[in-house]
Residue frames as qw, qx, qy, qz and C-alpha x, y, z in Angstrom:
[[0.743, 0.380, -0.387, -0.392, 69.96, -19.27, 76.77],
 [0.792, -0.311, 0.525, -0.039, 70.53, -22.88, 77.61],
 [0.047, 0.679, -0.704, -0.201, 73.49, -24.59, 76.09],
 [0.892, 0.059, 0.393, -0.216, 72.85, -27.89, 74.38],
 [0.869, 0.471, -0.056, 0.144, 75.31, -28.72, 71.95],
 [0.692, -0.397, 0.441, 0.412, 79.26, -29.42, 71.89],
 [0.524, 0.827, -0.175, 0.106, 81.13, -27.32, 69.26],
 [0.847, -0.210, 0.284, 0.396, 84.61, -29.34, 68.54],
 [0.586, 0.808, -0.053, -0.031, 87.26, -27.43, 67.45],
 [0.836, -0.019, -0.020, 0.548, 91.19, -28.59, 66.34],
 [0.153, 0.918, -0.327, 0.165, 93.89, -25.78, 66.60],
 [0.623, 0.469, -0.406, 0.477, 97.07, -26.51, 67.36],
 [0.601, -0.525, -0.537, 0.274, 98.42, -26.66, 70.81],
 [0.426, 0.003, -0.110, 0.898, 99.95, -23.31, 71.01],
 [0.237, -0.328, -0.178, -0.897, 97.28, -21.55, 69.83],
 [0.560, -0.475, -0.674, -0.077, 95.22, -23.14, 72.23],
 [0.600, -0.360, -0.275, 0.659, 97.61, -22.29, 75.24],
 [0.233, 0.107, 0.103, 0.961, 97.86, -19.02, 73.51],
 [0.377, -0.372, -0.616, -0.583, 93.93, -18.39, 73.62],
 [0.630, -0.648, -0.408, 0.128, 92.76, -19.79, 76.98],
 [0.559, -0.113, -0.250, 0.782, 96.01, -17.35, 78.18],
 [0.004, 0.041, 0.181, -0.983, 94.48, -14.05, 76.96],
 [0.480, -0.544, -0.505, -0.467, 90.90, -15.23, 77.81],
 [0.687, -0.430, -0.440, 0.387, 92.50, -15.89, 81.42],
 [0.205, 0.150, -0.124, 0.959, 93.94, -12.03, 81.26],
 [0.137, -0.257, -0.092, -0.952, 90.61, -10.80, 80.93],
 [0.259, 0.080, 0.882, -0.386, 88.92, -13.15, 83.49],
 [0.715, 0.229, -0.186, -0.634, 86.49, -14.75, 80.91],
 [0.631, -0.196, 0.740, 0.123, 86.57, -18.18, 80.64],
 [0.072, -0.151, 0.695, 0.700, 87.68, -19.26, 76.68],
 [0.217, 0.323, 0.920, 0.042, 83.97, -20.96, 75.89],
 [0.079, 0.786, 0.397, -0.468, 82.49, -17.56, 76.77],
 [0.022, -0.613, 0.334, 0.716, 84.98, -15.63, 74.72],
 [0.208, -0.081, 0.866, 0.448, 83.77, -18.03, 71.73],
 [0.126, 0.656, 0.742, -0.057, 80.52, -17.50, 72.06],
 [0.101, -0.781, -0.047, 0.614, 80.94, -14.11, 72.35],
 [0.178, -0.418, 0.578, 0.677, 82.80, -14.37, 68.83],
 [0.315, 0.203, 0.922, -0.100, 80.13, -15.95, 67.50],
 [0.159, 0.863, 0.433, -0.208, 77.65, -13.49, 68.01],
 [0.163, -0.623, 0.302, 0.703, 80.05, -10.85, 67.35],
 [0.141, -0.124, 0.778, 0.599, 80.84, -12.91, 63.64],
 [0.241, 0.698, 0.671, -0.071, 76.46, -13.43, 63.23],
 [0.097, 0.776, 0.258, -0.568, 76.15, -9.81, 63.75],
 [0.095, -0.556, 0.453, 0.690, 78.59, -8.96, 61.10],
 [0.110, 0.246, 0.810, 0.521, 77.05, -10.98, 58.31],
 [0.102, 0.720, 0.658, -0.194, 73.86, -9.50, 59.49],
 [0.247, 0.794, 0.100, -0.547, 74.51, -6.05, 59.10],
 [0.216, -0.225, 0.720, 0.620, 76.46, -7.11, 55.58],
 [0.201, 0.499, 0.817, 0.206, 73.36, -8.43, 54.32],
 [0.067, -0.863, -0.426, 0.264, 71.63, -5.07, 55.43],
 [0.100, -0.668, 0.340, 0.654, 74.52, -2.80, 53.39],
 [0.201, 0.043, 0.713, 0.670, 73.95, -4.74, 50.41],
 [0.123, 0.705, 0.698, -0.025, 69.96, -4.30, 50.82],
 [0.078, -0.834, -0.198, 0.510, 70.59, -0.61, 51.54],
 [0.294, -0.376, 0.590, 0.651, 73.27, -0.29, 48.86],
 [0.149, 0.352, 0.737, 0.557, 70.86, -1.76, 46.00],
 [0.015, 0.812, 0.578, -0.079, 67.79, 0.65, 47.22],
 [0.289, -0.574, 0.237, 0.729, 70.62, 3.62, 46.87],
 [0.132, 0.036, 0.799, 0.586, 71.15, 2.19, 43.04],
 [0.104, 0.528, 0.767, 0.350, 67.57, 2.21, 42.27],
 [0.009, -0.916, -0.324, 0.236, 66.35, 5.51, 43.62],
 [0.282, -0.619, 0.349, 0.645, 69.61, 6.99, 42.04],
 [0.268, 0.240, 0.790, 0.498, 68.69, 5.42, 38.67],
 [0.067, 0.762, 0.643, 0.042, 65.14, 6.88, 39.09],
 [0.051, -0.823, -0.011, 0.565, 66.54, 10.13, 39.12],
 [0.258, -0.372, 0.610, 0.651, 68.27, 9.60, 36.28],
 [0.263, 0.327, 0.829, 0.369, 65.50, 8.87, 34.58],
 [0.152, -0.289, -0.171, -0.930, 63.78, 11.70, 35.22],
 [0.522, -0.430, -0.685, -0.271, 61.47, 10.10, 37.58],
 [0.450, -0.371, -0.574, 0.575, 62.39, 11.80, 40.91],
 [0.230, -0.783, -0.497, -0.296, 61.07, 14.72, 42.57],
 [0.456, 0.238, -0.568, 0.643, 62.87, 17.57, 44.22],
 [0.307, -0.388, -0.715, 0.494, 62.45, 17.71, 48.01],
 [0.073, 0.253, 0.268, -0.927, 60.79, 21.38, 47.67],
 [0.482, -0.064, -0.574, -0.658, 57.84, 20.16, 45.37],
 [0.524, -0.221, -0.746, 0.346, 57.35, 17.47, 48.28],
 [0.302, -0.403, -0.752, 0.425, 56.79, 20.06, 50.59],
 [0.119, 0.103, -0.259, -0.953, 55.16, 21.96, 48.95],
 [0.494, 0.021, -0.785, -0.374, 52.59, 19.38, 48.21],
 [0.428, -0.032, -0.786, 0.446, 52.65, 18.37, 51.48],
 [0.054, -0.057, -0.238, 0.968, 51.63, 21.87, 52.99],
 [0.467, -0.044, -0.453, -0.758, 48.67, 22.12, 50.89],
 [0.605, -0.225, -0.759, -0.087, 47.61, 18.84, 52.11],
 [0.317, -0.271, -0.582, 0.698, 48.09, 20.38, 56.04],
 [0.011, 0.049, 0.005, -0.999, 46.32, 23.29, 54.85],
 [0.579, -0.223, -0.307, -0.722, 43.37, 21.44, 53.66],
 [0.544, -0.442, 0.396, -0.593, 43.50, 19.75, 56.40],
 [0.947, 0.269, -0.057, -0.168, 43.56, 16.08, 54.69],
 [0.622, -0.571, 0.499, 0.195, 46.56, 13.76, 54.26],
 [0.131, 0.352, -0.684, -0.625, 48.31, 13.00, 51.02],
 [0.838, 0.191, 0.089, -0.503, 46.31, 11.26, 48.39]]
């Protein structure tokens, strides 16, 4: 990926010194290890987003049982069978 922008950031000298030291431990150079944190810090909102999505589709299919609207898993394949039997795929 080709690097085109300049991300400025203040810290304090220590923590600098303190940083670039244990990027230098693990022979990385600091820029990398930022980037690296980056992605790392993307990913994590990503899959957040993707636990709350999953989380609310939980809630609603858990409701729908509660309502009486759900179906247990041996009616399903039960259904199902039939459909293999006549040879046809669900309607």
């Amino acid at each position: 990926m080709a690097k085109e922008n300049v991300f400025q950031l203040q810290l304090e000298p220590a923590r600098l010194e303190e940083f670039t030291a244990a990027a230098k431990a693990v022979h990385r150079p600091a820029s990398q290890v930022m980037r690296d944190l980056m992605c790392d810090f993307i990913r994590q909102q990503q899959t957040r987003k993707h636990d709350e999505f999953v989380q609310l589709k939980i809630a609603v299919a858990r409701a729908s049982l509660e309502a009486g609207r759900g179906r247990s898993n041996d009616n399903v394949e039960a259904e199902f069978a039939a459909h293999r039997v006549k040879g046809q795929g669900p309607e």
